[in-house]
C-alpha positions in Angstrom: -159.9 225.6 -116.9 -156.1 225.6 -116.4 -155.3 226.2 -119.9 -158.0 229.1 -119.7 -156.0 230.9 -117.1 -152.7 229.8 -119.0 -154.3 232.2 -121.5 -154.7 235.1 -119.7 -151.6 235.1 -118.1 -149.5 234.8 -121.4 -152.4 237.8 -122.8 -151.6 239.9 -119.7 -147.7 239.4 -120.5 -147.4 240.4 -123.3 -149.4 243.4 -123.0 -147.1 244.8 -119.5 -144.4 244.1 -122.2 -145.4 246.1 -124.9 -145.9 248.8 -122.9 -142.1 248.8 -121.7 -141.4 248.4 -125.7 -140.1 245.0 -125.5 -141.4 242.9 -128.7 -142.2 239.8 -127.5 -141.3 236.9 -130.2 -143.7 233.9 -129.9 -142.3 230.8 -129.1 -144.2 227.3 -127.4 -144.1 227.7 -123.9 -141.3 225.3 -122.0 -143.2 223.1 -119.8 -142.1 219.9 -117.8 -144.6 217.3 -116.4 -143.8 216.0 -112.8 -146.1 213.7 -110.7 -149.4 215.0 -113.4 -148.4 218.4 -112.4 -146.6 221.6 -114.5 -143.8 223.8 -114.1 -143.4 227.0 -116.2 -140.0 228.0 -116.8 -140.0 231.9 -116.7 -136.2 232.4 -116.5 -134.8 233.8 -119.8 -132.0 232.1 -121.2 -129.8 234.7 -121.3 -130.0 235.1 -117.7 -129.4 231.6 -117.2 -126.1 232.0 -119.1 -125.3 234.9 -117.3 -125.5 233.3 -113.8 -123.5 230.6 -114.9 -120.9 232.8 -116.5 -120.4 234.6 -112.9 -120.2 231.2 -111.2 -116.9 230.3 -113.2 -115.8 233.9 -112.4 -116.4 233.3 -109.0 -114.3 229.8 -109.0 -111.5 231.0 -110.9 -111.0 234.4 -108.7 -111.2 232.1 -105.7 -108.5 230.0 -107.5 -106.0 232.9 -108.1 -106.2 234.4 -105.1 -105.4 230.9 -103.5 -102.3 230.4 -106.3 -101.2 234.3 -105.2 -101.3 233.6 -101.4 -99.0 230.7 -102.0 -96.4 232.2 -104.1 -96.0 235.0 -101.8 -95.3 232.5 -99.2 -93.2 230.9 -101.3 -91.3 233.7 -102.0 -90.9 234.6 -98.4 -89.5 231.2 -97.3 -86.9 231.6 -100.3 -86.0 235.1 -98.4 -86.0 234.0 -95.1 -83.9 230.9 -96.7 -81.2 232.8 -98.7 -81.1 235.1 -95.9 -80.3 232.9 -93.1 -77.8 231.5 -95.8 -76.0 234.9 -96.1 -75.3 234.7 -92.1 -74.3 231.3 -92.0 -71.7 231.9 -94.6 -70.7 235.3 -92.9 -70.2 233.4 -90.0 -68.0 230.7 -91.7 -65.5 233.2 -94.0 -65.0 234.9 -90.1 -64.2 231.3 -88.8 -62.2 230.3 -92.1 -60.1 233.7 -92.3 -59.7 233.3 -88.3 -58.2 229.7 -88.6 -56.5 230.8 -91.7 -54.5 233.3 -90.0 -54.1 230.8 -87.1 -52.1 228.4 -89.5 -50.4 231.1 -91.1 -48.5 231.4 -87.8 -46.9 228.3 -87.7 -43.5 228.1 -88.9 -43.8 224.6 -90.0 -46.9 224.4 -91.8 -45.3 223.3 -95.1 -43.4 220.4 -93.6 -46.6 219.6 -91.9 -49.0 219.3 -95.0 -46.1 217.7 -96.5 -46.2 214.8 -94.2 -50.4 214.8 -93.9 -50.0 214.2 -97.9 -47.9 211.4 -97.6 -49.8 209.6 -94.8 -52.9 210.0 -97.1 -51.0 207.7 -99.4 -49.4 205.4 -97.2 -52.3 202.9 -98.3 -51.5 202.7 -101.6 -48.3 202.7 -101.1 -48.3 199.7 -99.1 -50.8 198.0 -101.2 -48.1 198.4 -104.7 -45.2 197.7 -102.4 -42.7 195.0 -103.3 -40.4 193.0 -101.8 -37.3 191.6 -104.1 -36.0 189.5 -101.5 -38.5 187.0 -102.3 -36.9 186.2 -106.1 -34.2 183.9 -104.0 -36.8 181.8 -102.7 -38.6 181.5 -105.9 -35.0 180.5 -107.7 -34.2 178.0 -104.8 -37.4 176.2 -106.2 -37.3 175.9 -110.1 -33.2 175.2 -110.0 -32.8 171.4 -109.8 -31.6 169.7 -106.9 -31.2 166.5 -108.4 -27.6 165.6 -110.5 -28.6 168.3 -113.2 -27.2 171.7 -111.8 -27.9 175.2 -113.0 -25.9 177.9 -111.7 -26.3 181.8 -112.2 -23.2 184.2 -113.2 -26.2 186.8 -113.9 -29.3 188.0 -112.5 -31.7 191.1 -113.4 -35.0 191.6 -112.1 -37.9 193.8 -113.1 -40.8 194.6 -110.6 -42.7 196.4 -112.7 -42.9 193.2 -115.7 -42.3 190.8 -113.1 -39.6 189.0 -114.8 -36.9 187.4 -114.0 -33.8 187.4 -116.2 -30.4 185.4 -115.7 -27.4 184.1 -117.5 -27.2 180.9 -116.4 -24.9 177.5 -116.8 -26.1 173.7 -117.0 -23.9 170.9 -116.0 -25.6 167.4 -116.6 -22.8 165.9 -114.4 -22.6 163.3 -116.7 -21.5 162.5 -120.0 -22.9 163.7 -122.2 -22.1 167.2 -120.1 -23.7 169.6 -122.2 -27.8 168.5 -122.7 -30.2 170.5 -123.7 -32.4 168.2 -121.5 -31.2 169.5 -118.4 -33.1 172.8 -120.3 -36.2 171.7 -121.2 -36.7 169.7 -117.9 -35.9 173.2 -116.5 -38.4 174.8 -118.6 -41.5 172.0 -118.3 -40.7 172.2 -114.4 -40.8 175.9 -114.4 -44.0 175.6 -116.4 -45.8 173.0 -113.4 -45.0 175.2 -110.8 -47.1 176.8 -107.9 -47.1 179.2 -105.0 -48.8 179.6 -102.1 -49.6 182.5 -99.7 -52.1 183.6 -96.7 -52.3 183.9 -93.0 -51.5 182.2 -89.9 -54.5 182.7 -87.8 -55.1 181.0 -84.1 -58.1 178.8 -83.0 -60.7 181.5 -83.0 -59.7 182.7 -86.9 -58.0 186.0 -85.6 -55.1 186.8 -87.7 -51.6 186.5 -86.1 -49.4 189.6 -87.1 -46.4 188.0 -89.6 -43.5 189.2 -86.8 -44.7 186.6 -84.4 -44.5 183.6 -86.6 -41.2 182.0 -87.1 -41.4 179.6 -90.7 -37.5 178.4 -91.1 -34.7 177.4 -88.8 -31.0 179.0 -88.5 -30.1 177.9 -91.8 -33.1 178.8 -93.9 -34.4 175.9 -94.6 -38.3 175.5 -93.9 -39.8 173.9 -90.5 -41.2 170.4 -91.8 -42.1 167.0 -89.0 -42.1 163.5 -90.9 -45.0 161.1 -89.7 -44.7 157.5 -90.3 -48.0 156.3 -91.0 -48.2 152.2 -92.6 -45.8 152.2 -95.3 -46.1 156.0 -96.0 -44.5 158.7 -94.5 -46.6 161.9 -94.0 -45.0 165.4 -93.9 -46.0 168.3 -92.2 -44.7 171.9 -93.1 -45.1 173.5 -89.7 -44.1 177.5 -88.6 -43.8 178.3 -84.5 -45.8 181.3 -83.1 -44.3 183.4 -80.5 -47.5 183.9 -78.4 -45.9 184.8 -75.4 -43.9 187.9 -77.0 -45.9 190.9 -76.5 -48.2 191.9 -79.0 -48.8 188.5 -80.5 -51.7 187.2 -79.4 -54.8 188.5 -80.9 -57.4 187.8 -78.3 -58.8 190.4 -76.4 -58.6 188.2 -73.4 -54.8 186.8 -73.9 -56.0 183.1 -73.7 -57.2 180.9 -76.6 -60.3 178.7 -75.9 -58.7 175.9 -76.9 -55.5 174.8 -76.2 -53.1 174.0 -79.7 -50.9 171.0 -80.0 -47.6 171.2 -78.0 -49.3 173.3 -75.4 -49.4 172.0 -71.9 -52.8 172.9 -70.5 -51.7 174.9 -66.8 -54.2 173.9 -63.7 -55.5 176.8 -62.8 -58.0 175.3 -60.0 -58.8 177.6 -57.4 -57.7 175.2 -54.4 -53.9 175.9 -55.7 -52.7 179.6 -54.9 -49.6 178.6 -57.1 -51.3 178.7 -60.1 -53.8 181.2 -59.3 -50.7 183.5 -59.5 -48.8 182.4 -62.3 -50.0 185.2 -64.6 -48.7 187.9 -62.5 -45.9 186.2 -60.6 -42.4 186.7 -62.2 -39.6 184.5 -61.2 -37.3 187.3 -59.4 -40.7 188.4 -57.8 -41.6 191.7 -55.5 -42.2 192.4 -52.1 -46.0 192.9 -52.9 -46.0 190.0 -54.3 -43.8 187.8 -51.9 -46.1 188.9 -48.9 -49.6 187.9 -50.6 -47.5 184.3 -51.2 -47.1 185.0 -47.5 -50.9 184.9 -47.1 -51.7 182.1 -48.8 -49.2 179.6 -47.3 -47.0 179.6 -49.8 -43.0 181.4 -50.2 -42.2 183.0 -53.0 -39.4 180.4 -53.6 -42.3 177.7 -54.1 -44.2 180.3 -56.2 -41.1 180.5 -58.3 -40.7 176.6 -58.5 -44.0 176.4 -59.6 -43.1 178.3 -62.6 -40.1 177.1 -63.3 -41.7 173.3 -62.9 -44.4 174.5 -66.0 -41.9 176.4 -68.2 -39.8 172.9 -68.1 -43.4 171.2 -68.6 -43.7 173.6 -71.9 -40.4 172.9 -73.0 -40.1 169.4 -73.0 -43.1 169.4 -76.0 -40.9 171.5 -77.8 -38.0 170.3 -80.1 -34.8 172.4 -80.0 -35.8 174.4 -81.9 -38.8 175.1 -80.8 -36.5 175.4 -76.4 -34.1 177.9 -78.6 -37.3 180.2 -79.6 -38.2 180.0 -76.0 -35.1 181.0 -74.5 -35.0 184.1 -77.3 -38.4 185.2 -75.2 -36.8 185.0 -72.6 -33.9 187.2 -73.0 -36.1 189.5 -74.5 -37.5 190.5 -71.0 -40.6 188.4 -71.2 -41.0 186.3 -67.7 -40.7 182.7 -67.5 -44.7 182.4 -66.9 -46.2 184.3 -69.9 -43.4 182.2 -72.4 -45.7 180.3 -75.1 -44.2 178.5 -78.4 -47.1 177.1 -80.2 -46.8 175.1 -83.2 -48.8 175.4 -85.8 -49.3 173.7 -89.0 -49.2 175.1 -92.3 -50.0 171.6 -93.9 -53.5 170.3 -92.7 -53.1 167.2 -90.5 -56.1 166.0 -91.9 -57.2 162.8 -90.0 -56.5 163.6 -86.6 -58.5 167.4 -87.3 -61.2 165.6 -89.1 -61.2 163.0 -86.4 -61.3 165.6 -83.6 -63.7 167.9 -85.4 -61.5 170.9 -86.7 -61.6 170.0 -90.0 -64.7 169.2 -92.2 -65.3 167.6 -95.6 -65.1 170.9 -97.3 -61.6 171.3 -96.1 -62.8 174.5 -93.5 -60.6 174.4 -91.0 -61.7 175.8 -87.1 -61.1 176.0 -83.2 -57.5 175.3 -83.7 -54.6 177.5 -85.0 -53.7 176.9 -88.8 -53.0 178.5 -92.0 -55.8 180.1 -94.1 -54.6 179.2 -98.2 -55.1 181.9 -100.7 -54.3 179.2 -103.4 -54.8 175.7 -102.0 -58.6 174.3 -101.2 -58.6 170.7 -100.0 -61.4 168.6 -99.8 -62.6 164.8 -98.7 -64.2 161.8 -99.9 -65.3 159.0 -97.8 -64.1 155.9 -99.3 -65.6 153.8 -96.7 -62.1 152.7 -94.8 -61.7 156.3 -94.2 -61.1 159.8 -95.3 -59.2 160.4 -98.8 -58.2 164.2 -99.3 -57.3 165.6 -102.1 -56.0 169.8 -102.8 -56.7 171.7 -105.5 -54.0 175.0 -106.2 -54.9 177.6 -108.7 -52.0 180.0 -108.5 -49.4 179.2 -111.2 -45.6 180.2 -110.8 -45.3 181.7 -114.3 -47.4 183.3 -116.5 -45.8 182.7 -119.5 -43.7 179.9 -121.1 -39.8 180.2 -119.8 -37.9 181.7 -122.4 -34.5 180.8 -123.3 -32.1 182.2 -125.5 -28.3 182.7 -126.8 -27.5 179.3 -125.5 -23.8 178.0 -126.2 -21.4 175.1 -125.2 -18.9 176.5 -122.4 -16.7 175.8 -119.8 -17.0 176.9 -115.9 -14.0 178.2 -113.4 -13.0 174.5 -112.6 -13.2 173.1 -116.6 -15.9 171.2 -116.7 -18.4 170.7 -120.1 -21.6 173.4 -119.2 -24.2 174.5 -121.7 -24.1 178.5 -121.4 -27.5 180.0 -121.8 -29.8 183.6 -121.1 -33.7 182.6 -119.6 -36.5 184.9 -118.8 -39.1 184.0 -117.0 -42.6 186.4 -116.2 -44.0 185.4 -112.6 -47.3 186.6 -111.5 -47.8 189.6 -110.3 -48.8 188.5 -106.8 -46.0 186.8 -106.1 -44.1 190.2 -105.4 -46.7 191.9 -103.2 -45.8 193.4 -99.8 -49.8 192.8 -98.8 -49.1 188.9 -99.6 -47.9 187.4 -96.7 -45.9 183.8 -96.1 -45.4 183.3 -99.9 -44.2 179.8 -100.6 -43.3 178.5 -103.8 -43.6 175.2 -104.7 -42.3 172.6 -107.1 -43.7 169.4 -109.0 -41.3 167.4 -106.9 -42.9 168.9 -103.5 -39.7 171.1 -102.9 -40.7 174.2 -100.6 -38.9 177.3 -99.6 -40.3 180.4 -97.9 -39.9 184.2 -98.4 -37.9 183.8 -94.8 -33.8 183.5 -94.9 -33.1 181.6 -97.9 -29.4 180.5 -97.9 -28.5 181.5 -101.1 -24.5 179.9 -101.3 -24.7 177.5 -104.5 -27.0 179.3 -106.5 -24.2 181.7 -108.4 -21.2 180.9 -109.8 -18.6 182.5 -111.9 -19.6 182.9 -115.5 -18.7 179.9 -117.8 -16.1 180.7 -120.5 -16.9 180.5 -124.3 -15.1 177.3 -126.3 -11.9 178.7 -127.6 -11.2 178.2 -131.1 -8.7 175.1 -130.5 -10.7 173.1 -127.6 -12.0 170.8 -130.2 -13.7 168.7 -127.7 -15.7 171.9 -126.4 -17.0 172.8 -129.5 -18.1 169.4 -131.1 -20.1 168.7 -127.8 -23.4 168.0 -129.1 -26.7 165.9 -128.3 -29.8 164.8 -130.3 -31.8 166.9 -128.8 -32.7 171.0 -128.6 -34.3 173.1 -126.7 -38.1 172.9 -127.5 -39.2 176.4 -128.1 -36.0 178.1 -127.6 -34.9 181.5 -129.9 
């Protein structure tokens, strides 16, 4: 039945479209089977095409108008942007030319940015400073001490190579006079040296400013305690710190937390007024002052013995040295109660701070006032009766092997048999700098000298005097042996 009226349908069709003149081309009819039913598909491919055509129209116009709508707001926030841009920098040449013309009216602009400049590089400056002064305490370490001599009639130093060059004499003292191993002792010696800088810094690891530390006595020579221990004798390179002169103590509160060797500890216990004053109390005193003594049963005559009683209690730690330094504060202005000397020890004293528990194996050093190394580290070993320490310095003298040249037999001022000779030798470059502070040179034999008031009086002399033709014994002076790597 249903393909009966399937039939007709296609019958009646085709004949509605003939009569609009559309040929009809036969074709099977599209069906699709659902659930045992049919569906007839009567929508023409061409409309199907078409729809779908005007659906991807549809998308992309949607599309462009959204991509429009957003460069147009793009191109107004650019506008408002470069427009609010224009004021600001309006605003800023009105500002500039105003403070322009505000400069140009003082008369001493130039000198002005003359000086800014120059503050700008007072950094650098003070980082490639220099100080010369310190080539005496190097040569007060490589010339022997012993019965060899040298002395200079010469001496020429360049910064900028760091070398050091001198015209020199050698004496042996003893026959034979002229040696050439007076030279290469000089030259090996120079070649084992090494130097030492850093900071003195107090029991809490603040660094104390260079000015307050004293390193040598009146005569130059370095600050050094010998400590008889058994059979050896230990030494101690030591430096005093004025911690009492003003701006030399570098905590915020003015007191250490722990008290350094040499320092008396003060009583400060509330149930003594005395002390509770101290700090503030001079000895000449005030009025304000005398009547709060007043107040708390005590006269400013036993406030003043009070001090007095602990600056002699301070002083008699101190050496005489150490009393001289004191009584320098003193005449300074500072009062007898704020005078502090502390001594404190360059060289490590290793088993009473181990004991005590400033010093650990590693050789760190804290809660007590000491030297921080830039060249030595020290460290310890347990060798079961006790601690065995040991330093390590990386920081050679010279860079290069000690040059010696032109060398001659000679005569000096009084006579005498001296081997004439020219040296050169290249430090390192740190040795010189401002930034380094407490250099110390040191020598194989363990002789020390500071950058601090070398005495200098020995070191030169008056240049030796060429053999003359008829001193025969001048001129046949000779020994076996040469100088090893001499030109």
């Amino acid at each position: 039945m249903f393909q009966k009226v399937q039939k007709w349908f296609e019958k009646e069709w085709k004949a509605t479209l003939k009569k609009f003149g559309i040929k009809v081309k036969e074709k099977p009819t599209m069906m699709t089977e659902q659930n045992a039913s049919y569906e007839i598909n009567l929508v023409p491919e061409v409309k199907r095409r078409m729809i779908k055509a005007m659906k991807l129209r549809n998308i992309m116009l949607f599309i462009s108008i959204i991509l429009v709508a957003m460069a147009g707001g793009t191109v107004m926030i650019m506008a408002s942007i470069w427009e609010g841009q224009n004021i600001a920098m309006s605003s800023q040449d009105t500002r500039l030319k105003t403070m322009s013309d505000k400069l140009k009216s003082y008369d001493s602009l130039g000198e002005f940015l003359t000086i800014q400049n120059q503050l700008g590089n007072l950094e650098e400056i003070n980082t490639n400073k220099k100080v010369l002064s310190r080539v005496f305490s190097i040569l007060g370490t490589i010339l022997p001490a012993g019965p060899d001599t040298i002395s200079l009639s010469e001496l020429s130093v360049d910064l900028s190579t760091n070398q050091i060059r001198f015209d020199a004499q050698a004496d042996a003292k003893v026959s034979p006079y002229i040696d050439y191993r007076v030279l290469e002792s000089f030259k090996k010696g120079v070649g084992l040296m090494k130097y030492d800088y850093g900071r003195y810094v107090d029991a809490q690891d603040n660094e104390i400013p260079t000015r307050c530390m004293v390193e040598t006595d009146s005569n130059g020579n370095i600050l050094m305690e010998e400590e008889k221990v058994g059979v050896t004798t230990d030494k101690y390179i030591y430096a005093y710190w004025l911690k009492g002169k003003k701006g030399c103590d570098p905590t915020e509160d003015g007191m250490d937390e722990e008290e350094p060797e040499g320092e008396v500890v003060e009583d400060n216990s509330a149930s003594n007024p005395a002390n509770q004053m101290l700090s503030d109390f001079a000895v000449t005193g005030n009025a304000n002052q005398a009547e709060q003594a007043e107040t708390n049963s005590q006269t400013a005559e036993e406030l003043a013995q009070a001090v007095t009683d602990t600056y002699n209690q301070k002083m008699e730690k101190l050496d005489d040295y150490g009393k001289n330094l004191a009584a320098q504060q003193l005449d300074s202005g500072v009062s007898m109660s704020d005078v502090e000397v502390v001594k404190v020890y360059r060289s490590p004293r290793f088993s009473e701070w181990y004991k005590d528990g400033y010093m650990d194996e590693s050789g760190t050093i804290t809660g007590v006032p000491h030297f921080n190394s830039e060249c030595i580290v020290y460290t310890g070993a347990d060798i079961g009766s006790g601690m065995r320490w040991t330093s390590t310095n990386d920081c050679a003298l010279s860079t290069e092997d000690v040059v010696i040249r032109d060398s001659s037999n000679g005569r000096d001022s009084s006579g005498s048999l001296v081997l004439r000779f020219n040296a050169t030798i290249t430090l390192d470059e740190a040795v010189f700098r401002f930034v380094n502070k407490h250099v110390m040179a040191i020598s194989p034999t363990g002789q020390n000298v500071t950058d601090s008031y070398v005495q200098i009086q020995g070191m030169f002399a008056e240049r030796a005097a060429d053999c003359s033709d008829s001193d025969v014994v001048c001129t046949t002076a000779t020994t076996d042996l040469s100088t090893e790597g001499s030109e």
